[in-house]
C-alpha positions as a LaTeX table, in Angstrom:
\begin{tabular}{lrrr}
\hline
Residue & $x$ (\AA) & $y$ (\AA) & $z$ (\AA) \\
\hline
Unk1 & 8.60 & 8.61 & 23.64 \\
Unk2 & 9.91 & 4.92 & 24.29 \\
Unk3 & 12.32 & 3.64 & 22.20 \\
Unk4 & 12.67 & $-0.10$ & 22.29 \\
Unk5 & 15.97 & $-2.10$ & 22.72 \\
Unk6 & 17.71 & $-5.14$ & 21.57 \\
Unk7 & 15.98 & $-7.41$ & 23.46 \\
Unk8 & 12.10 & $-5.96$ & 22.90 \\
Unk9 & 11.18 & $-8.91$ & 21.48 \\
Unk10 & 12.34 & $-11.74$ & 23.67 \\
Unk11 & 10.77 & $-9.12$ & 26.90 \\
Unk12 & 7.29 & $-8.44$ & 24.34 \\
Unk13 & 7.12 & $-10.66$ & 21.46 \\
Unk14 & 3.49 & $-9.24$ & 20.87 \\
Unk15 & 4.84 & $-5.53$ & 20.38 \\
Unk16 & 7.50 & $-6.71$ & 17.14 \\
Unk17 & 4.49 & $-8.88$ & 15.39 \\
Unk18 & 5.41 & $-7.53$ & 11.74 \\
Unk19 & 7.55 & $-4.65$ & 11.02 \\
Unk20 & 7.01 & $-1.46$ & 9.72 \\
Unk21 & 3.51 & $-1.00$ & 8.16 \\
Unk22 & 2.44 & $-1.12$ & 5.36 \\
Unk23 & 1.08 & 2.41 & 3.47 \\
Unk24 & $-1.87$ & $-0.23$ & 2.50 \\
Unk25 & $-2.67$ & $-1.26$ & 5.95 \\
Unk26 & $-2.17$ & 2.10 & 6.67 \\
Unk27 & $-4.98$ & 2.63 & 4.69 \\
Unk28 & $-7.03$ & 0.13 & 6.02 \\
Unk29 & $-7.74$ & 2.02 & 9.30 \\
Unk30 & $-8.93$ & 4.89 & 7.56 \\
Unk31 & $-12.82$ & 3.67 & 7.93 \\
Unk32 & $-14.48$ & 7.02 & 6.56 \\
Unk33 & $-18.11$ & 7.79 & 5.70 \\
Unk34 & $-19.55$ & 7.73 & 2.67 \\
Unk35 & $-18.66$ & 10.49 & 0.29 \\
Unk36 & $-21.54$ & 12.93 & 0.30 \\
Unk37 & $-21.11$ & 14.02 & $-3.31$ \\
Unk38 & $-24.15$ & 13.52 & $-6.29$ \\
Unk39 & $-22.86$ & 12.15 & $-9.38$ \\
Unk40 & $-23.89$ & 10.78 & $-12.49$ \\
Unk41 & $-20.97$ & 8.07 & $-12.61$ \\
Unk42 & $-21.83$ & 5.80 & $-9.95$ \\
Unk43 & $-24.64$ & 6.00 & $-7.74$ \\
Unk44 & $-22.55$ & 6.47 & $-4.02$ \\
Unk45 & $-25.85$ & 5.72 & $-1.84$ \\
Unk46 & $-26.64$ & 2.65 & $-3.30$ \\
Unk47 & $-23.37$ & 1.06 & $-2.75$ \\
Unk48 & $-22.06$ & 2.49 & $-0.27$ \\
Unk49 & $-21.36$ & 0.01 & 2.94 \\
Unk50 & $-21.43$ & 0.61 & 6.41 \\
Unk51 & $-18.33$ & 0.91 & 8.57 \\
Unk52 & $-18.35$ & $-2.99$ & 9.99 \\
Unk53 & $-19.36$ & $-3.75$ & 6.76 \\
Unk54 & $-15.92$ & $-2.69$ & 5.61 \\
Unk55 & $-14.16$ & $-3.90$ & 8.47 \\
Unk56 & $-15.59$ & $-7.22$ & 7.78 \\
Unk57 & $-14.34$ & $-7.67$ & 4.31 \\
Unk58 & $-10.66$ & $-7.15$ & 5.63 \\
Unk59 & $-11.43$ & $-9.57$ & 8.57 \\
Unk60 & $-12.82$ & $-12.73$ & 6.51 \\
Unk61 & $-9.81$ & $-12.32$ & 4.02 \\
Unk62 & $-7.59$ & $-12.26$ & 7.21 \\
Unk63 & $-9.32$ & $-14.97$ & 9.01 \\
Unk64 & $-8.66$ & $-17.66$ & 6.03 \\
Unk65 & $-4.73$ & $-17.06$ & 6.53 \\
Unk66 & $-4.58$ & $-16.31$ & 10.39 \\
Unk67 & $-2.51$ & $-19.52$ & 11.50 \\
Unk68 & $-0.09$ & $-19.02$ & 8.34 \\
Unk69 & 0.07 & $-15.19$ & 9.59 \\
Unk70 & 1.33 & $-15.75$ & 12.94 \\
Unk71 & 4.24 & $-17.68$ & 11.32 \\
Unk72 & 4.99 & $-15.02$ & 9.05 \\
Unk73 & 4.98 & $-12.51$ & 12.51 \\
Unk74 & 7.09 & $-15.28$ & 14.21 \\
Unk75 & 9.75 & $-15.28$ & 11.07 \\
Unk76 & 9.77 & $-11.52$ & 10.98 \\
Unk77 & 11.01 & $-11.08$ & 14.67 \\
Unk78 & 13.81 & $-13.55$ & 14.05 \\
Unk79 & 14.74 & $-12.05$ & 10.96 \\
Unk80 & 14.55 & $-8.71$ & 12.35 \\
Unk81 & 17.19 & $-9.02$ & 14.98 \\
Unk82 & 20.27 & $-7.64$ & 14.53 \\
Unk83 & 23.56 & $-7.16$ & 16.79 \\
Unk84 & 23.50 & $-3.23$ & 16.51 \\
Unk85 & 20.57 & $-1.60$ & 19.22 \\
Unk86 & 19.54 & 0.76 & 16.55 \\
Unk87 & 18.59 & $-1.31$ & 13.99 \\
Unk88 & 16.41 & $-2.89$ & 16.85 \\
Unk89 & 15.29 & 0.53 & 18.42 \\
Unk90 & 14.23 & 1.80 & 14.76 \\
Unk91 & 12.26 & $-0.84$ & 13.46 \\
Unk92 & 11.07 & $-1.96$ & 16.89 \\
Unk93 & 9.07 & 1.61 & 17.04 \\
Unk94 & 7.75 & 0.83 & 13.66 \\
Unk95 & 6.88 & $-2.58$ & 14.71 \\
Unk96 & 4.36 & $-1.46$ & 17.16 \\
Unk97 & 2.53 & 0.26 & 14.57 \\
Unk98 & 0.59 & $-2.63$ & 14.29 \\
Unk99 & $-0.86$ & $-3.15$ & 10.82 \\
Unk100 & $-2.96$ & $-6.03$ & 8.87 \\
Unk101 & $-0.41$ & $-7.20$ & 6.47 \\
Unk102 & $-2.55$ & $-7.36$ & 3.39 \\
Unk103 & 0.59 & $-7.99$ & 1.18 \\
Unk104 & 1.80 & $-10.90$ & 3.17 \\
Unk105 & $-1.86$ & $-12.06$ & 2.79 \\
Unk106 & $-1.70$ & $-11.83$ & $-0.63$ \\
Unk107 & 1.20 & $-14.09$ & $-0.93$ \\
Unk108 & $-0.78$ & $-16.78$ & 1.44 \\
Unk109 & $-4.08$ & $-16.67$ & $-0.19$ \\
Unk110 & $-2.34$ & $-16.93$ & $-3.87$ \\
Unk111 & $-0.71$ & $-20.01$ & $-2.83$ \\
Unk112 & $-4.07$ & $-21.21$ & $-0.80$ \\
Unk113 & $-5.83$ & $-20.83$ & $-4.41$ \\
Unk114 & $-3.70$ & $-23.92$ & $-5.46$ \\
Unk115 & $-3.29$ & $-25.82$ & $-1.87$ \\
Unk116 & 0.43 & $-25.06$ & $-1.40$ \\
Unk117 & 1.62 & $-26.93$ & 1.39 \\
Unk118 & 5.63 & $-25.98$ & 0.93 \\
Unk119 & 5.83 & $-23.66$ & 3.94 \\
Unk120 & 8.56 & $-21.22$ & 1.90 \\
Unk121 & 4.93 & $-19.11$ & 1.59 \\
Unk122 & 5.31 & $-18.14$ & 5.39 \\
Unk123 & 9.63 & $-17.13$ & 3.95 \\
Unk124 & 8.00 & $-15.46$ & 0.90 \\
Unk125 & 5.31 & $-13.38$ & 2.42 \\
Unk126 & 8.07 & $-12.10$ & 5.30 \\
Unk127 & 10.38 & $-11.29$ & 2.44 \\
Unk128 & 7.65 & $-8.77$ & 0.76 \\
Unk129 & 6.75 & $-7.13$ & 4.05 \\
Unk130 & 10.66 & $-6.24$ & 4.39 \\
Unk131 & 10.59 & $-5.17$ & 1.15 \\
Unk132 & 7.69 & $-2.65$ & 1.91 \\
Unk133 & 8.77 & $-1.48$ & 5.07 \\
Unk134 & 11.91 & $-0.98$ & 3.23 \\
Unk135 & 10.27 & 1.37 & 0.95 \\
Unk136 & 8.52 & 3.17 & 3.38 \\
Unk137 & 11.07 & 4.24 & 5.21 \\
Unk138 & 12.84 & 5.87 & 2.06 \\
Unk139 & 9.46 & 7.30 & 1.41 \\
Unk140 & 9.96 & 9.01 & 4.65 \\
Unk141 & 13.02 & 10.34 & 3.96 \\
Unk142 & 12.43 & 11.67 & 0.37 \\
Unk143 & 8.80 & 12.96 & 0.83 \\
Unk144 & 10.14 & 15.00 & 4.28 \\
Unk145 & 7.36 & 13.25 & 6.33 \\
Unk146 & 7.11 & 13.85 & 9.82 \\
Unk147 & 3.72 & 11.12 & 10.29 \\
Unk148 & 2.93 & 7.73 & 9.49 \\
Unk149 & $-0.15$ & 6.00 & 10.93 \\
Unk150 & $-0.49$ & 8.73 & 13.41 \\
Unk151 & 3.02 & 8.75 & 15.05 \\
Unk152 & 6.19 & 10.19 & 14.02 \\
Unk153 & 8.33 & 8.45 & 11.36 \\
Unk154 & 11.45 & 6.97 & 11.80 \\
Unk155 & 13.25 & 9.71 & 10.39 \\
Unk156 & 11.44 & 12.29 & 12.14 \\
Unk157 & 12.92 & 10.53 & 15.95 \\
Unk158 & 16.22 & 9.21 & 14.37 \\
Unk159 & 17.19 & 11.25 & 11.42 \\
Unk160 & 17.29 & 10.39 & 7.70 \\
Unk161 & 20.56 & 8.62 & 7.82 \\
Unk162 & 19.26 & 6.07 & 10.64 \\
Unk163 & 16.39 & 6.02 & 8.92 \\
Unk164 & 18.07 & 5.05 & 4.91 \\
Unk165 & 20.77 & 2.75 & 6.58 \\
Unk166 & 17.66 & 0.92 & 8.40 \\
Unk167 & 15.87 & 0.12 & 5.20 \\
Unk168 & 19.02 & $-0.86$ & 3.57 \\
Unk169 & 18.92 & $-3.35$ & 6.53 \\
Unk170 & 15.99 & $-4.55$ & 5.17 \\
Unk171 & 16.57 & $-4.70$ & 1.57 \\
Unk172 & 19.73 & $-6.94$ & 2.19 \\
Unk173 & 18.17 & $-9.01$ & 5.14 \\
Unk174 & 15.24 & $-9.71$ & 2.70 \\
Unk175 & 17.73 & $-10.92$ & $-0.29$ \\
Unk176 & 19.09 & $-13.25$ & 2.53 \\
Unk177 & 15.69 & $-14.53$ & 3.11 \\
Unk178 & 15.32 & $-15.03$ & $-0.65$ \\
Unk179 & 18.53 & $-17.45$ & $-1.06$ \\
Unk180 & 17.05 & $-19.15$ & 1.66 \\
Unk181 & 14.10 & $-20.16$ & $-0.50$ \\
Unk182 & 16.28 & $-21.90$ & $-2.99$ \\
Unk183 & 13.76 & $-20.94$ & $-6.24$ \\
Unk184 & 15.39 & $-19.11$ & $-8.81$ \\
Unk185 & 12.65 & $-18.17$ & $-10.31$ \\
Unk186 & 11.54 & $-16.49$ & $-6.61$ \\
Unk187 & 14.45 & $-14.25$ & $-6.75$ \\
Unk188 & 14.01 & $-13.05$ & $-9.69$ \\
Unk189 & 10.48 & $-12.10$ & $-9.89$ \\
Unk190 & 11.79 & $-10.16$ & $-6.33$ \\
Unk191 & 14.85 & $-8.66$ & $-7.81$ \\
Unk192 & 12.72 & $-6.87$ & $-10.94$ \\
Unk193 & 10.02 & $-6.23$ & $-8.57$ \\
Unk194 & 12.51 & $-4.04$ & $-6.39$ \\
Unk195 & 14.54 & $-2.56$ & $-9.43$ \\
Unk196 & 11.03 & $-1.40$ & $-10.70$ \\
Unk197 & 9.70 & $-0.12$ & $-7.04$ \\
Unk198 & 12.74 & 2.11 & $-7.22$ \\
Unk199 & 12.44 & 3.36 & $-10.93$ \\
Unk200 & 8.51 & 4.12 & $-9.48$ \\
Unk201 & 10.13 & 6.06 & $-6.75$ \\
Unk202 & 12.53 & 8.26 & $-9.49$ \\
Unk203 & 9.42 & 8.96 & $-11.75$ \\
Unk204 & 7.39 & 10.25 & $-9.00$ \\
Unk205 & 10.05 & 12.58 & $-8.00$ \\
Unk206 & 10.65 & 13.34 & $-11.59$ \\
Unk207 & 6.98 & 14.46 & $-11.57$ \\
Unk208 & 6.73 & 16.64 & $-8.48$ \\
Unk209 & 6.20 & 19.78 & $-8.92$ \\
Unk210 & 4.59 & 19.20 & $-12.63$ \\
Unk211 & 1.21 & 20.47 & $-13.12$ \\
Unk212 & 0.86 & 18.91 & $-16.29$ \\
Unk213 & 1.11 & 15.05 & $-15.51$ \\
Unk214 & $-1.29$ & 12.89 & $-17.69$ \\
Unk215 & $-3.33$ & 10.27 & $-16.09$ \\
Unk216 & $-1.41$ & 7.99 & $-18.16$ \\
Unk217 & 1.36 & 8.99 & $-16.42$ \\
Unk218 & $-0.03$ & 8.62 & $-12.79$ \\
Unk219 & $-1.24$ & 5.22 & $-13.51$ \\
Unk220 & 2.72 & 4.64 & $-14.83$ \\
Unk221 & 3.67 & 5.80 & $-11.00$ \\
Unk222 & 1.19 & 4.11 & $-9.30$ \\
Unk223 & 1.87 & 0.55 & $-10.92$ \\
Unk224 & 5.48 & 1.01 & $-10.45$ \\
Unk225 & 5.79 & 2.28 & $-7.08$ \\
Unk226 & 2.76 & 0.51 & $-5.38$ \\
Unk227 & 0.98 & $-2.29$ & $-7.62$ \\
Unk228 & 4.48 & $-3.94$ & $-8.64$ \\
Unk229 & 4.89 & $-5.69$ & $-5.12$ \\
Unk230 & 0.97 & $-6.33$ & $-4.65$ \\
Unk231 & 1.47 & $-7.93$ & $-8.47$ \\
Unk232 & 4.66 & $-10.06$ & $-7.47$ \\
Unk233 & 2.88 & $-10.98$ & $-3.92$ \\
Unk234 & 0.36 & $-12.70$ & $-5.77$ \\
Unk235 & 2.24 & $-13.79$ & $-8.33$ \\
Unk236 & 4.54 & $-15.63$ & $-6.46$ \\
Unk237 & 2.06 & $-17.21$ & $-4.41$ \\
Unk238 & 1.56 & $-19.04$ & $-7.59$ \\
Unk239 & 4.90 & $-19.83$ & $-8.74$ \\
Unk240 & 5.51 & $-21.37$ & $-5.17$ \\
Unk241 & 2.60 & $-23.63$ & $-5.96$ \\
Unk242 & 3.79 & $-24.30$ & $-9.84$ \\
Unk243 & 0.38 & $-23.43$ & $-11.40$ \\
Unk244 & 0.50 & $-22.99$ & $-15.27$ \\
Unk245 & 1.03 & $-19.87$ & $-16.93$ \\
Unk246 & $-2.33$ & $-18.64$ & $-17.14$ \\
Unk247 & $-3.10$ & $-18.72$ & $-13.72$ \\
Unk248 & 0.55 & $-17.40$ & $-12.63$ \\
Unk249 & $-0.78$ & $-14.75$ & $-15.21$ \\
Unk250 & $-4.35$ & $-14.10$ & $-13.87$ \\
Unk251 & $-3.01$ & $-13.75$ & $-10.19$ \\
Unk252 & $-0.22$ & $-11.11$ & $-11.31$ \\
Unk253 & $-2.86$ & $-9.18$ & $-13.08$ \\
Unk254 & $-4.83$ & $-9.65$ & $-9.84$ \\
Unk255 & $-2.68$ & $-8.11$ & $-7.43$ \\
Unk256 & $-1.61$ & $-5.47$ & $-10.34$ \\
Unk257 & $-5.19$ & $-4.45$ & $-10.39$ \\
Unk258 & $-5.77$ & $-4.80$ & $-6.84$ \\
Unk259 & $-2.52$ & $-2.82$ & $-5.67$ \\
Unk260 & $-3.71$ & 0.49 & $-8.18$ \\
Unk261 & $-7.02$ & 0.99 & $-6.56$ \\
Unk262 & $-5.79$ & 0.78 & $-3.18$ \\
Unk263 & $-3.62$ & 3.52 & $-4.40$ \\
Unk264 & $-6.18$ & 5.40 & $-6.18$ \\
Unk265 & $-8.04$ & 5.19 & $-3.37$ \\
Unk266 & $-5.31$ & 6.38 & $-0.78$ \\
Unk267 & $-5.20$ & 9.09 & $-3.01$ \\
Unk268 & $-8.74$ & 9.96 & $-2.80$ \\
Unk269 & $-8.53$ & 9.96 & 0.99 \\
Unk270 & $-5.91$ & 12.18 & 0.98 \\
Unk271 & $-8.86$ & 14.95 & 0.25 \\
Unk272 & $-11.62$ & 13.51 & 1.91 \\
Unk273 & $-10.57$ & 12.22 & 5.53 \\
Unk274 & $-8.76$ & 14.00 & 8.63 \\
Unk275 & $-5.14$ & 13.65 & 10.17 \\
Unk276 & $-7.26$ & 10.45 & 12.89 \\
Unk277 & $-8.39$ & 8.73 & 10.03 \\
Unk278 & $-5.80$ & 8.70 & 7.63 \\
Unk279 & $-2.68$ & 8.56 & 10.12 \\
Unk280 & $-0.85$ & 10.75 & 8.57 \\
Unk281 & $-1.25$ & 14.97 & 7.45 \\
Unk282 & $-4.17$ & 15.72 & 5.12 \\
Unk283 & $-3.04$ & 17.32 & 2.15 \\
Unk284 & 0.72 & 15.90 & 2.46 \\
Unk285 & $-0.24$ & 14.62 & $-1.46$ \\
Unk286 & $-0.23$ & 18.77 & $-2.32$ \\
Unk287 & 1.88 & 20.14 & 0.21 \\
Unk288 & 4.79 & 17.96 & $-1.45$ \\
Unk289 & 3.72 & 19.00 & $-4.86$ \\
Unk290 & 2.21 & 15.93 & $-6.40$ \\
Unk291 & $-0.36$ & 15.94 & $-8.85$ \\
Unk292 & $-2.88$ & 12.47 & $-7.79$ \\
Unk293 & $-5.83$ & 11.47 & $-9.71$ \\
Unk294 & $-8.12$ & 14.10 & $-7.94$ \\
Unk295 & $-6.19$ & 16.92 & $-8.72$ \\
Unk296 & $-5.98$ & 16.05 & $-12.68$ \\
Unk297 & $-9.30$ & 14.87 & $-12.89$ \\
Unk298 & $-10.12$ & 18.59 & $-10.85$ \\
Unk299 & $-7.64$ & 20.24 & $-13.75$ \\
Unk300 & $-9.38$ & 18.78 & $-16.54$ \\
Unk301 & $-13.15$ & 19.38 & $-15.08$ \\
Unk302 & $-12.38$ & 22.72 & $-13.49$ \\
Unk303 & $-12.95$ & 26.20 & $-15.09$ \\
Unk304 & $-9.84$ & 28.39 & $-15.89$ \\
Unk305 & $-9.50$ & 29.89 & $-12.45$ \\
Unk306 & $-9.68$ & 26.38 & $-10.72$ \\
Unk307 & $-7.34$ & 25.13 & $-13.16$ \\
Unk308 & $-4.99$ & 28.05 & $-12.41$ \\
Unk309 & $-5.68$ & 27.75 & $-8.73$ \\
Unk310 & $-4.71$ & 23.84 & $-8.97$ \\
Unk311 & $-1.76$ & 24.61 & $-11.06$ \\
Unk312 & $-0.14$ & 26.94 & $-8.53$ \\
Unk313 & $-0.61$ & 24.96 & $-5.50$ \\
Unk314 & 1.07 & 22.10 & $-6.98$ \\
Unk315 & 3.78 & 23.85 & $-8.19$ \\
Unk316 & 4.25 & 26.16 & $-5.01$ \\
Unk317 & 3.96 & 22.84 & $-2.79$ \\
Unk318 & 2.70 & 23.39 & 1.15 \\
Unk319 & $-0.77$ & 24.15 & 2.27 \\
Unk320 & $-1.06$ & 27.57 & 1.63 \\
Unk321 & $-4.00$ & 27.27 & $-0.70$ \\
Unk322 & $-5.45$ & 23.64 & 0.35 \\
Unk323 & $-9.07$ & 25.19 & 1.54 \\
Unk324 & $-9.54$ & 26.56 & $-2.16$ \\
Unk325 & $-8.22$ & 23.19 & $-3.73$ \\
Unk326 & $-10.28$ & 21.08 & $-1.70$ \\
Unk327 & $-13.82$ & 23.32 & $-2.83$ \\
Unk328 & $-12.01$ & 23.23 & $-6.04$ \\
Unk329 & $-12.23$ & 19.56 & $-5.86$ \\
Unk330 & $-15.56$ & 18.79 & $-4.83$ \\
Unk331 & $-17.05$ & 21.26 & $-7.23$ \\
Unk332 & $-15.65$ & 19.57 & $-10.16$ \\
Unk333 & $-16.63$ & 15.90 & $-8.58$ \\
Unk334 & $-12.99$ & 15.24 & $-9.25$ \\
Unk335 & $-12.98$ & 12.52 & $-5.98$ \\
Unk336 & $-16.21$ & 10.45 & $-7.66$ \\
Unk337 & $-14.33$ & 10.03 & $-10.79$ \\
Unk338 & $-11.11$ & 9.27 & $-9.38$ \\
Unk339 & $-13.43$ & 6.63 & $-7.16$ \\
Unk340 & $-14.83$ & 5.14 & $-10.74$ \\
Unk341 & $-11.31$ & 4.72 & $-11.33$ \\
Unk342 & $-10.42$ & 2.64 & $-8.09$ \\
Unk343 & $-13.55$ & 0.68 & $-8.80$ \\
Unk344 & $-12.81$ & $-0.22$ & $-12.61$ \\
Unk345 & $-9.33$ & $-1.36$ & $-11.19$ \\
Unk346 & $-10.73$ & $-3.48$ & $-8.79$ \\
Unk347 & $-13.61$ & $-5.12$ & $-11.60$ \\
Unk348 & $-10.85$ & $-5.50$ & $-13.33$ \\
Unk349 & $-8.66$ & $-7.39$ & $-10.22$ \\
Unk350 & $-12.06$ & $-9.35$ & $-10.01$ \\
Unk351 & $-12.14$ & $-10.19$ & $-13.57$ \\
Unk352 & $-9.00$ & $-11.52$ & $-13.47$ \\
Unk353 & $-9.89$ & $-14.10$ & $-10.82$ \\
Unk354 & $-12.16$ & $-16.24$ & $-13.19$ \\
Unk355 & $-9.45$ & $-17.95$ & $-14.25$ \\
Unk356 & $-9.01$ & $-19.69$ & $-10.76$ \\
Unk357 & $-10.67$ & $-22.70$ & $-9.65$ \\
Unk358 & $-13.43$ & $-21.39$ & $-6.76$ \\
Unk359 & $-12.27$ & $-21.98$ & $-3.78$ \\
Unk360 & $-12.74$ & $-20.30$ & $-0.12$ \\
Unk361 & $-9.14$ & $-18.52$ & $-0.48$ \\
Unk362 & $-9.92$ & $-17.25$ & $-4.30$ \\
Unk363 & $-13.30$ & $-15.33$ & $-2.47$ \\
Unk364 & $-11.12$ & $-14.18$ & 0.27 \\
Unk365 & $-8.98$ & $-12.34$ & $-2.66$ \\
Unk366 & $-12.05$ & $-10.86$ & $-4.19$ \\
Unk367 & $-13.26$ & $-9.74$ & $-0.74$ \\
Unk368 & $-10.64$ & $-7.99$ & $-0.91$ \\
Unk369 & $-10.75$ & $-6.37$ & $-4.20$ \\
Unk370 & $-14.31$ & $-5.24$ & $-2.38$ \\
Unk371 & $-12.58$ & $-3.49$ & 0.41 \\
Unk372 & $-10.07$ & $-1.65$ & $-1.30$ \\
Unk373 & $-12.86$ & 0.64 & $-3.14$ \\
Unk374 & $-15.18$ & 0.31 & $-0.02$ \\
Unk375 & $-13.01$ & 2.51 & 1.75 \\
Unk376 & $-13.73$ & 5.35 & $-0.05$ \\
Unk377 & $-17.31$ & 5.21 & $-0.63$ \\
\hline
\end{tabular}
């Protein structure tokens, strides 16, 4: 295994492009078929597109923002340097992860929307990919995962204390980033966005374990821990461009919509891809004892024995019983309801888009309100 040194990125600037990746981006690599399941909620084979198809959606968002993107990758290397080699060895092996970005591209297409021309968008959307990989790699160490995008995680070569003191790096670097910026109103949109990324994190371990968590109170997780900085990303896109309320409004609801059916959808995948595809362990959702959108939806459709079955496994944790949850899951079609439920998110992400002006960068953002459900049909 190579670890990578201090001075990685003046030797290979193309291997410290963005740091660590994002869960999202994770997900956008997981390119799966179409679900094989018959349903009367949404007809799959009529909708369902093909693989490029899917890639192409991400692309022609992508494309819109690439020159503005390879200033944000420039400003994260800077940033990213530090004086002590394992702060540089850690996030240097998460660096060459690769990844899309999508949540720096959110900030740059908000702003796009409105013709910002500032620059502090390239300072903004580096500030929310710290922020993420900052999360991630406290993910890491609280879930106990040992794979991320199909390598080992950070805390899995280095330890958990390398691997928390190395997101704290993060956290504070990104708060120096954010003074930079000079907009009040930046920093704090940032600062609740983190406090409430964190509460996300305490409810979902709160929940673990709990066989009796109410959709209600997935969603509560989900648009804590995950839509919150897909909501501020577009958000502040606007505020940097001083839109009106409305539209600072519409694009928050946007990315708040947007950010809960990419998570819905990971969620899905979770019991319907393979270690390749998703980058990480299938069935990690159950093995750490968390009841997801499939599994309720599979609790509440299921007949007593499935429901016990269900039950069990999440309260027992590991894998022990995944073959009978997974039939358990497909009998009950609890994966094409939890897929309505990433599509009305993203309608509803869509929805929220007619209060922009058209424009090439607002039908980049509802391409990709398209791809986040395409994944998984």
């Amino acid at each position: 295994m190579i670890i990578l040194g201090q001075n990685t990125a003046a030797r290979s600037p193309n291997l410290c492009l963005t740091i660590i990746a994002t869960k999202l981006c994770q997900e956008e690599q997981k390119l799966i078929e179409p679900l094989r399941l018959s349903c009367h909620y949404i007809d799959v084979n009529s909708i369902a597109p093909s693989l490029q198809e899917i890639s192409d959606l991400a692309e022609q968002s992508r494309s819109l923002v690439a020159n503005g993107m390879v200033e944000v990758d420039q400003l994260i290397v800077r940033k990213l340097a530090s004086e002590v080699a394992l702060i540089n060895q850690v996030s240097g092996y998460i660096i060459n992860n690769g990844g899309k970005r999508l949540r720096p591209q959110l900030v740059l297409l908000a702003a796009g929307c409105s013709d910002y021309r500032g620059g502090f968008d390239i300072n903004v959307a580096a500030i929310i990919e710290f922020i993420h990989t900052a999360t991630l790699l406290h993910d890491d160490v609280v879930d106990e995962s040992s794979m991320r995008r199909g390598r080992d995680t950070a805390n899995s070569v280095w330890g958990n204390e390398a691997a928390v003191l190395v997101g704290d790096f993060l956290y504070s670097r990104s708060f120096e980033m954010m003074v930079e910026v000079g907009n009040p109103r930046v920093m704090e949109i940032l600062a609740a966005t983190t406090n409430r990324i964190a509460e996300g994190e305490v409810l979902q371990l709160l929940n673990v374990h709990e066989p009796d968590i109410t959709e209600a109170q997935y969603l509560e997780v989900v648009r804590a821990k995950t839509a919150k900085l897909f909501e501020a990303a577009a958000r502040l896109g606007g505020v940097l461009s001083a839109v009106d309320q409305t539209t600072e409004n519409a694009l928050a609801a946007y990315g708040r919509h947007l950010g809960t059916a990419f998570q819905i959808a990971d969620d899905v995948l979770d019991y319907s891809s393979d270690a390749t595809q998703m980058g990480k362990n299938v069935g990690d959702d159950l093995a750490e004892g968390k009841t997801t959108l499939p599994l309720i939806f599979a609790m509440q459709r299921g007949d007593d024995s499935q429901r016990e079955l269900i039950r069990q496994a999440i309260r027992e944790g590991g894998l022990q019983e995944m073959d009978q949850v997974m039939k358990a899951v497909n009998e009950t079609e609890a994966l094409t309801a939890s897929i309505e439920c990433a599509k009305a998110e993203a309608q509803q992400a869509l929805t929220a888009l007619d209060e922009l002006t058209p424009n090439p960068y607002r039908d980049a953002l509802a391409k990709l309100a398209d791809f986040a459900v395409a994944r998984v049909h």
